[in-house]
N, C-alpha and C positions, 0 to 999 in steps of 0.2 A: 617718694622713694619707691614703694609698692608699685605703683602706678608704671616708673622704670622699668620695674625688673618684669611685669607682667607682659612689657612690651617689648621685652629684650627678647622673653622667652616663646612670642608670636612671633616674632621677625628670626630668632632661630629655629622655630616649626617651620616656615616659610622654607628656610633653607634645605629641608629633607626631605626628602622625592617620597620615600616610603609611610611619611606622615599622611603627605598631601594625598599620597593612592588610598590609604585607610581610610581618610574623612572625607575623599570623594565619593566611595562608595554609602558610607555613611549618609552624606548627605543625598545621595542618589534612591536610596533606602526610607529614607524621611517622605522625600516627596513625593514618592511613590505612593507610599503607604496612606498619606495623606488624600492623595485623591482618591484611592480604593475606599477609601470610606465615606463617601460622600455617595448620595443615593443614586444619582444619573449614570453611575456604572455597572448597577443592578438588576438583573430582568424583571424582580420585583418592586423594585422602586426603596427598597428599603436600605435604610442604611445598615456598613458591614461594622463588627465589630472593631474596634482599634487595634486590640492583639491580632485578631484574623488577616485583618489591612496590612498592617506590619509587614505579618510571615509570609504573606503572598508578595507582597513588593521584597521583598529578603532573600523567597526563594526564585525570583522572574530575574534580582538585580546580580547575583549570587549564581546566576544560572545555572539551578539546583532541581526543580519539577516538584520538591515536594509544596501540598494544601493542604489544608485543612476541608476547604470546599471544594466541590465539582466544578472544576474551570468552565464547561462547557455551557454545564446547566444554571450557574449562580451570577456569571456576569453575561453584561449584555456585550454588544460591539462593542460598544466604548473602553468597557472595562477589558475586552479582552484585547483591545488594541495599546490599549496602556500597556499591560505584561507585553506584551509584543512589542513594545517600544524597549522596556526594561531590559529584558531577556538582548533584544541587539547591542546598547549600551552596556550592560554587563558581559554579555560576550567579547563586545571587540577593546572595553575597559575604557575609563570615563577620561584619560585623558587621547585616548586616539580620538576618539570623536566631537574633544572640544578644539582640538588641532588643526579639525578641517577647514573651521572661519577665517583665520590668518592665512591658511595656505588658499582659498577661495580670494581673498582679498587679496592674495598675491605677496602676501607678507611673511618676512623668513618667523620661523619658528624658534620661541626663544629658548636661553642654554637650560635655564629653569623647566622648560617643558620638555627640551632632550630627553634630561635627565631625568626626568618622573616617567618618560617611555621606555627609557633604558630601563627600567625598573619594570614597567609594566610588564615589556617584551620579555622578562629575563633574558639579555642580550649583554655582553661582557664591555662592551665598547658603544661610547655616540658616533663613531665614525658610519657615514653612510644610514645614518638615523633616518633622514627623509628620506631616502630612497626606498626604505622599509618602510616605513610610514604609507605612502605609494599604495606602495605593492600590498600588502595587509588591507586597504581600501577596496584596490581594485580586486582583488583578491575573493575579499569577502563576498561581494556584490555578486561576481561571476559567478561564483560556486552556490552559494545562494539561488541567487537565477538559475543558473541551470538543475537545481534541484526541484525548483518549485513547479519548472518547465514541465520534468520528468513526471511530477507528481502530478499533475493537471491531467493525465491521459489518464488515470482514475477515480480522481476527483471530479473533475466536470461532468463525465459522462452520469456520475452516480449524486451528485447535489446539482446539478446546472452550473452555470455558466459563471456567476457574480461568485457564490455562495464555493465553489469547485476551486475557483480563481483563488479565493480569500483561503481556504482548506489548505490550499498548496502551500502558498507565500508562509502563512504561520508555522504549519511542521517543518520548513527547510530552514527556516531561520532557526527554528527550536530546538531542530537535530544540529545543525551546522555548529550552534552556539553550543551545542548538550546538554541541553535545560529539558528535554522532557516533557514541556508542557504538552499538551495535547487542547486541541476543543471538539475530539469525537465524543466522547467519554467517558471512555474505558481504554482509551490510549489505541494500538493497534490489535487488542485484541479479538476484534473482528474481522480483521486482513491480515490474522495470523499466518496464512498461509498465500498471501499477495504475495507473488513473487519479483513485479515490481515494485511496491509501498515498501518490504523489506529489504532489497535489494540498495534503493535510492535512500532510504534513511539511515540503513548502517555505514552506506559508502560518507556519507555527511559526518556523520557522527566521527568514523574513521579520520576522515579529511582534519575535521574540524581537533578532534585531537591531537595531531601531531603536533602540531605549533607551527607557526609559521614561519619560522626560522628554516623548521626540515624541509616545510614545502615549497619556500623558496629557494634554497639549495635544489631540489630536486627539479627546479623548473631553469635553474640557471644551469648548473651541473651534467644534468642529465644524468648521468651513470652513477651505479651505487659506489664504482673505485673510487670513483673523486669527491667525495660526499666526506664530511667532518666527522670525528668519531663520534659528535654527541647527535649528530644525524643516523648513523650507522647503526649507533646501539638503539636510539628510541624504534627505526625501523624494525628491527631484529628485535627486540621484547615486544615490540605491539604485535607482530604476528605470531608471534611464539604465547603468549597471553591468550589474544584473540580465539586460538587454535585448542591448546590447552582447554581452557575455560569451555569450550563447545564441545569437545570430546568429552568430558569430565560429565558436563551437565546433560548430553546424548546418556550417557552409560547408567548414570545414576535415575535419572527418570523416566525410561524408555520400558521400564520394565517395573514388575510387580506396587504395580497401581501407582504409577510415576504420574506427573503431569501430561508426560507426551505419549504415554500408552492411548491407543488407541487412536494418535493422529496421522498414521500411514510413516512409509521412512520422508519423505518428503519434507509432508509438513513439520515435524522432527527433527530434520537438520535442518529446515527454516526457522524455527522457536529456540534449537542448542545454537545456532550462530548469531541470532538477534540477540538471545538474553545475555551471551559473552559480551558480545560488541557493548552492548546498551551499560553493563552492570561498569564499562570502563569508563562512567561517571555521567548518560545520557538521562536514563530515569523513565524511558519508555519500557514498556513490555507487550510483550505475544505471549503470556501464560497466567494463570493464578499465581500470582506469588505465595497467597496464603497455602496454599496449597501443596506448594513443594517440599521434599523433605528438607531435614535438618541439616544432612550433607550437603542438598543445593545452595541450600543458604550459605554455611560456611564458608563452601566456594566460592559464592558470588560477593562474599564478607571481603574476602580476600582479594578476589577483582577490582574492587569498588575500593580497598582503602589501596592498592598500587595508584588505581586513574590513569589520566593521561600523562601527556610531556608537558613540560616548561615553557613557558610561553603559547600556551594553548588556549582554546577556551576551557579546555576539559579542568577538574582537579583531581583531588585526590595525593599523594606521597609523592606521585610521579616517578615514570617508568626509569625514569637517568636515576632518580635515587635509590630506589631500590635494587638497579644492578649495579651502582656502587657497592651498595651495602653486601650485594651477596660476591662481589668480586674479590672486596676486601674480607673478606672471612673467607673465602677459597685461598688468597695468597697469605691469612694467618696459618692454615691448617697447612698448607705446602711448604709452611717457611720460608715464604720468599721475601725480600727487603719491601716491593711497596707491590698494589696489585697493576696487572699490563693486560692489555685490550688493544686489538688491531693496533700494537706494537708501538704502542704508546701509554705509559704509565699514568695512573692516575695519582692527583697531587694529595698531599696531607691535607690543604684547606676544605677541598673537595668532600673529602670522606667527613671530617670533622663536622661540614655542613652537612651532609647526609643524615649522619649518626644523630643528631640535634633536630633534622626534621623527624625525622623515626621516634625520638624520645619525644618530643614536644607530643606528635600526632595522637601514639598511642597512650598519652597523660590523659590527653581531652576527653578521648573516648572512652579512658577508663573513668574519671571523674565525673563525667557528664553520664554515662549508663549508671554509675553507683547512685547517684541526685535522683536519674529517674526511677530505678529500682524503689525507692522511698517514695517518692511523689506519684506514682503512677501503677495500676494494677494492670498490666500487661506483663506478659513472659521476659527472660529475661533474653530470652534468644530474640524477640520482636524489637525491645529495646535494643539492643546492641546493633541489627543489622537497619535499626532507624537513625540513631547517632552516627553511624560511620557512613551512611547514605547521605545524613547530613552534614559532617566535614569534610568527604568527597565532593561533595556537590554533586551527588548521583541524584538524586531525588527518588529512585524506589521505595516503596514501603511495603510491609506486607500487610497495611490497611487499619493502622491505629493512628495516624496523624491526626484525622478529625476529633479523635477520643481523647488527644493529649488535653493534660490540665494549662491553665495558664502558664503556672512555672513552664511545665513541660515546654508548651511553643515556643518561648522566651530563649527557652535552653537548648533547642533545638535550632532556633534563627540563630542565637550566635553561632550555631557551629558552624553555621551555613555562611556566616558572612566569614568566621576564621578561615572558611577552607579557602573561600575564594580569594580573600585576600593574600592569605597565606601566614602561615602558623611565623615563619622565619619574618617575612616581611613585617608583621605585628609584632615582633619582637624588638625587631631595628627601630621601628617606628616608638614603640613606647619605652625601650628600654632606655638604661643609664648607661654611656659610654665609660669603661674604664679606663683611667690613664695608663699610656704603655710603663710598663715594665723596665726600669734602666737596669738592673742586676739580672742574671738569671740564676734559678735557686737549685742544690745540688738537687740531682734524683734521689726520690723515697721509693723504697721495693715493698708494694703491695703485692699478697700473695692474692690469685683470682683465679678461678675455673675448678 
């Protein structure tokens, strides 16, 4: 009878796209981790700790940037071609990439794999699923490529030729995906003021967060008129974000003993446009972070928990939710019936999901800083802006990740897999469905505000 019901309730996990996304990254995460611990991915031949293993296969799969170790200096090739295997599968999401053997075989894609894409993509409909599928592939590759292209006329001349080659490929895929990882290291902060290695990795980072829903649109479409409103808006907050966020962080440490005092205006508006770009969930930087003030941080707090768009590699709250959220509180304060956008209303489901990702996000983050506030003797300003780094999926730190206790990393990789998976998505995935409602019950007047 047990034995039944055990097998009822696998064959209806079977049936949930949003289960199978959770446990594939899960198991993506395992195995990762698995081999990071095994000594032949070591420069020193030694084996890595199991919790270290873990959180580096967590934050590569998660494509998040944050370590505990020096990517560059602690693993060897192997190991860093592992993260670099991870960081792709967790950018392009585990079931695009098990999609490609059926369609390689020449074999249609089945309803069950649709629908766990429809879920990936965050995409409303299966219609036209392969064609997106496609496109996202080729997509990836080109941009990819041509990044690493870009990057090669820096890197070769300055490591040679193999070594130049291998330098490119890794950071384009790492900005492309927004993982951050780096194997200079110290990230870009010695080409803080390269004006192509900054140039070609914010443009990646950029790309790579839109989603590819808007860059497909924008490659089919061409013109911004004919572009979908949820295209419209992610365009118009990413660069109003992007812009914001680099003015903001120019004003605030430009002057009296800021980080970019003293790096000429150039180099300056190359460090206030990379740290904006990057803080939108990449995890790269061009400055001390320890370094910067209190204000920069907050700033960047606040960049890093918006993120990118939906269906992105980026994470984060994401740009469509939080100009929900401030649409609908502009059309409470104006009194208007619902809020409208490029003359098109947004729905009640809509916002309801909004307001649910906003509560869930800022639970985690409060709950998980209070744990480490107790578990961990760092500030509480370091705390917070490493939690929400890590259920952004930014992977910035201001340089306590190595220091975290075990709890801490534990607490820390889940954030990193909540963010990527998604707070809403983990929800659907484990929650209890309730049965609908046959009666509806009269309104109760709560007084609020």
């Amino acid at each position: 009878m047990e034995k039944n019901i055990i097998v009822k309730k696998i064959n209806k996990a079977k049936e949930n796209p949003t289960f199978i996304l959770a446990l594939g990254f899960l198991l993506l995460i395992s195995l990762g981790g698995l081999i990071l611990t095994t000594p032949f991915v070591t420069n020193t031949g030694e084996r890595t700790g199991l919790i270290d293993s873990f959180f580096v296969a967590a934050s590569a799969s998660c494509v998040t940037g944050l370590t505990p170790v020096n990517t560059a200096v602690h693993w060897n090739f192997w190991g860093k071609l592992v993260i670099l295997i991870l960081i792709q599968i967790g950018g392009l999401g585990i079931m695009t990439l098990a999609s490609i053997i059926p369609l390689i075989l020449g074999k249609k894609i089945g309803i069950k794999s649709r629908a766990i894409l429809k879920e990936q993509l965050n995409v409303n409909s299966m219609e036209g699923m392969v064609k997106l599928f496609k496109y996202v592939l080729a997509f990836t590759m080109i941009t990819e490529g041509l990044g690493a292209l870009v990057l090669s006329f820096n890197f070769v001349p300055t490591y040679g030729l193999g070594k130049g080659i291998w330098f490119s490929i890794f950071h384009s895929i790492s900005a492309f995906c927004n993982a951050g990882f780096d194997i200079m290291g110290d990230s870009i902060y010695p080409l803080r003021n390269n004006g192509l290695v900054n140039i070609t990795l914010m443009a990646l980072v950029i790309v790579g967060g839109l989603g590819f829903i808007v860059t497909s649109e924008i490659y089919y479409k061409r013109t911004f008129k004919n572009l979908s409103t949820h295209s419209k808006l992610v365009i118009l907050v990413s660069i109003i974000l992007v812009l914001l966020g680099a003015f903001g962080f120019f004003m605030i440490e430009s002057f009296d003993g800021g980080v970019l005092e003293g790096e000429g205006l150039k180099g300056a508006i190359y460090q206030s446009l990379f740290q904006s770009v990057s803080a939108r969930t990449a995890g790269f930087y061009s400055v001390n972070l320890a370094r910067i003030k209190d204000s920069s941080v907050l700033l960047l707090m606040v960049l890093m928990f918006i993120g990118g768009s939906p269906g992105s590699t980026a994470g984060g709250l994401k740009t469509t939710t939080f100009v929900v959220l401030v649409l609908a509180t502009i059309s409470v304060i104006k009194k208007e019936k619902e809020p409208v956008v490029f003359n098109r209303h947004i729905g009640e489901e809509t916002i309801k999901n909004a307001l649910s990702i906003f509560m869930i996000s800022i639970s985690i983050v409060f709950l998980v800083s209070f744990i480490l506030t107790l578990s961990e003797s760092f500030d509480l300003v370091d705390i917070l802006y490493e939690t929400v780094s890590a259920l952004a999926t930014v992977g910035a730190s201001r340089g306590i990740t190595g220091g975290l206790s075990n709890l801490g990393k534990i607490l820390i990789g889940l954030c990193m897999y909540l963010g990527r998976v998604g707070p809403m998505t983990m929800a659907f995935a484990f929650g209890i469905k309730s049965k609908k409602r046959m009666i509806r019950y009269p309104e109760s007047f709560i007084s609020i505000g």
